[in-house]
N, C-alpha and C positions, 0 to 999 in steps of 0.2 A: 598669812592668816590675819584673822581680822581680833587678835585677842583683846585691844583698846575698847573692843565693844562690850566685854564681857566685864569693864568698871564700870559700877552703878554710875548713872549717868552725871549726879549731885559732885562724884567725885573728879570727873573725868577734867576737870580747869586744872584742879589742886597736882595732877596724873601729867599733865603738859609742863606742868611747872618743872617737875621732880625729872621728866626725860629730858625735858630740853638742858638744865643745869646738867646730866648726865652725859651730855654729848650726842643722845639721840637727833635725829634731821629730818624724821617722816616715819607720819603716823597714819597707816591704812585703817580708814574708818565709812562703814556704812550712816554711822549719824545716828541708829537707832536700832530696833528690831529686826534679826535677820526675816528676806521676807519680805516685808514692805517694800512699797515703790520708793524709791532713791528721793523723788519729790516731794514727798512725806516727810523728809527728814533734813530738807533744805535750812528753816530756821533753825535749828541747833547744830550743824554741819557748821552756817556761817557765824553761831556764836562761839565755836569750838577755833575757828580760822581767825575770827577776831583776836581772841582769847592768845593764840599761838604767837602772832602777829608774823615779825622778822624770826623769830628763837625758832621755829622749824615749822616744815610743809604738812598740813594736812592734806591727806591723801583721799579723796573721796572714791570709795568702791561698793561693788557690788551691786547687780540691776544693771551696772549703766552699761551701754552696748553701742555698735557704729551708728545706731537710731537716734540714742539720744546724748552722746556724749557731749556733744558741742551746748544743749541746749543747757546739759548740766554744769559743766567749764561755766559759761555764761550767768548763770544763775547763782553762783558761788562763785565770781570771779576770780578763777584758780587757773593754772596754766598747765597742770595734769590731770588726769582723771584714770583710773585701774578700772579694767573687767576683762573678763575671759571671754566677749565678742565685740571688740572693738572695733577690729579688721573684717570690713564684709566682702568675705572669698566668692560670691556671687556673679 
């Protein structure tokens, strides 16, 4: 689940700090409102990746699918990316 999304957004540096000290390693986050296109939520996904740096992986989800996963990776220069159609059985 995506609970990281449900800390008011002001909080959510202070929230990386507090897991990563904790031993957390990855944080599944859509970046903004469930809902919205994944694109939408690019600038704050990548201030949230900055923010984390080395201390642990944010994990960009939700929306992204075998269509745009790569463009999303790319866009947020990450080397994982989470969705439940990633794989196109086609």
């Amino acid at each position: 689940h995506m609970a990281f999304n449900a800390i008011p957004k002001e909080r959510q540096f202070a929230a990386i700090d507090w897991l990563a000290e904790h031993g957390v390693d990855r944080i599944l986050t859509h970046g903004g409102a469930s809902g919205t296109p994944i694109a939408d939520n690019y600038a704050h996904l990548q201030a949230l990746i900055a923010h984390a740096g080395e201390r642990l992986i944010i994990l960009p989800g939700g929306g992204i699918t075998f269509k745009n996963a790569e463009e999303v990776a790319e866009a947020l220069g990450v080397d994982e990316v989470h969705g439940t159609k990633i794989v196109d059985f086609n």
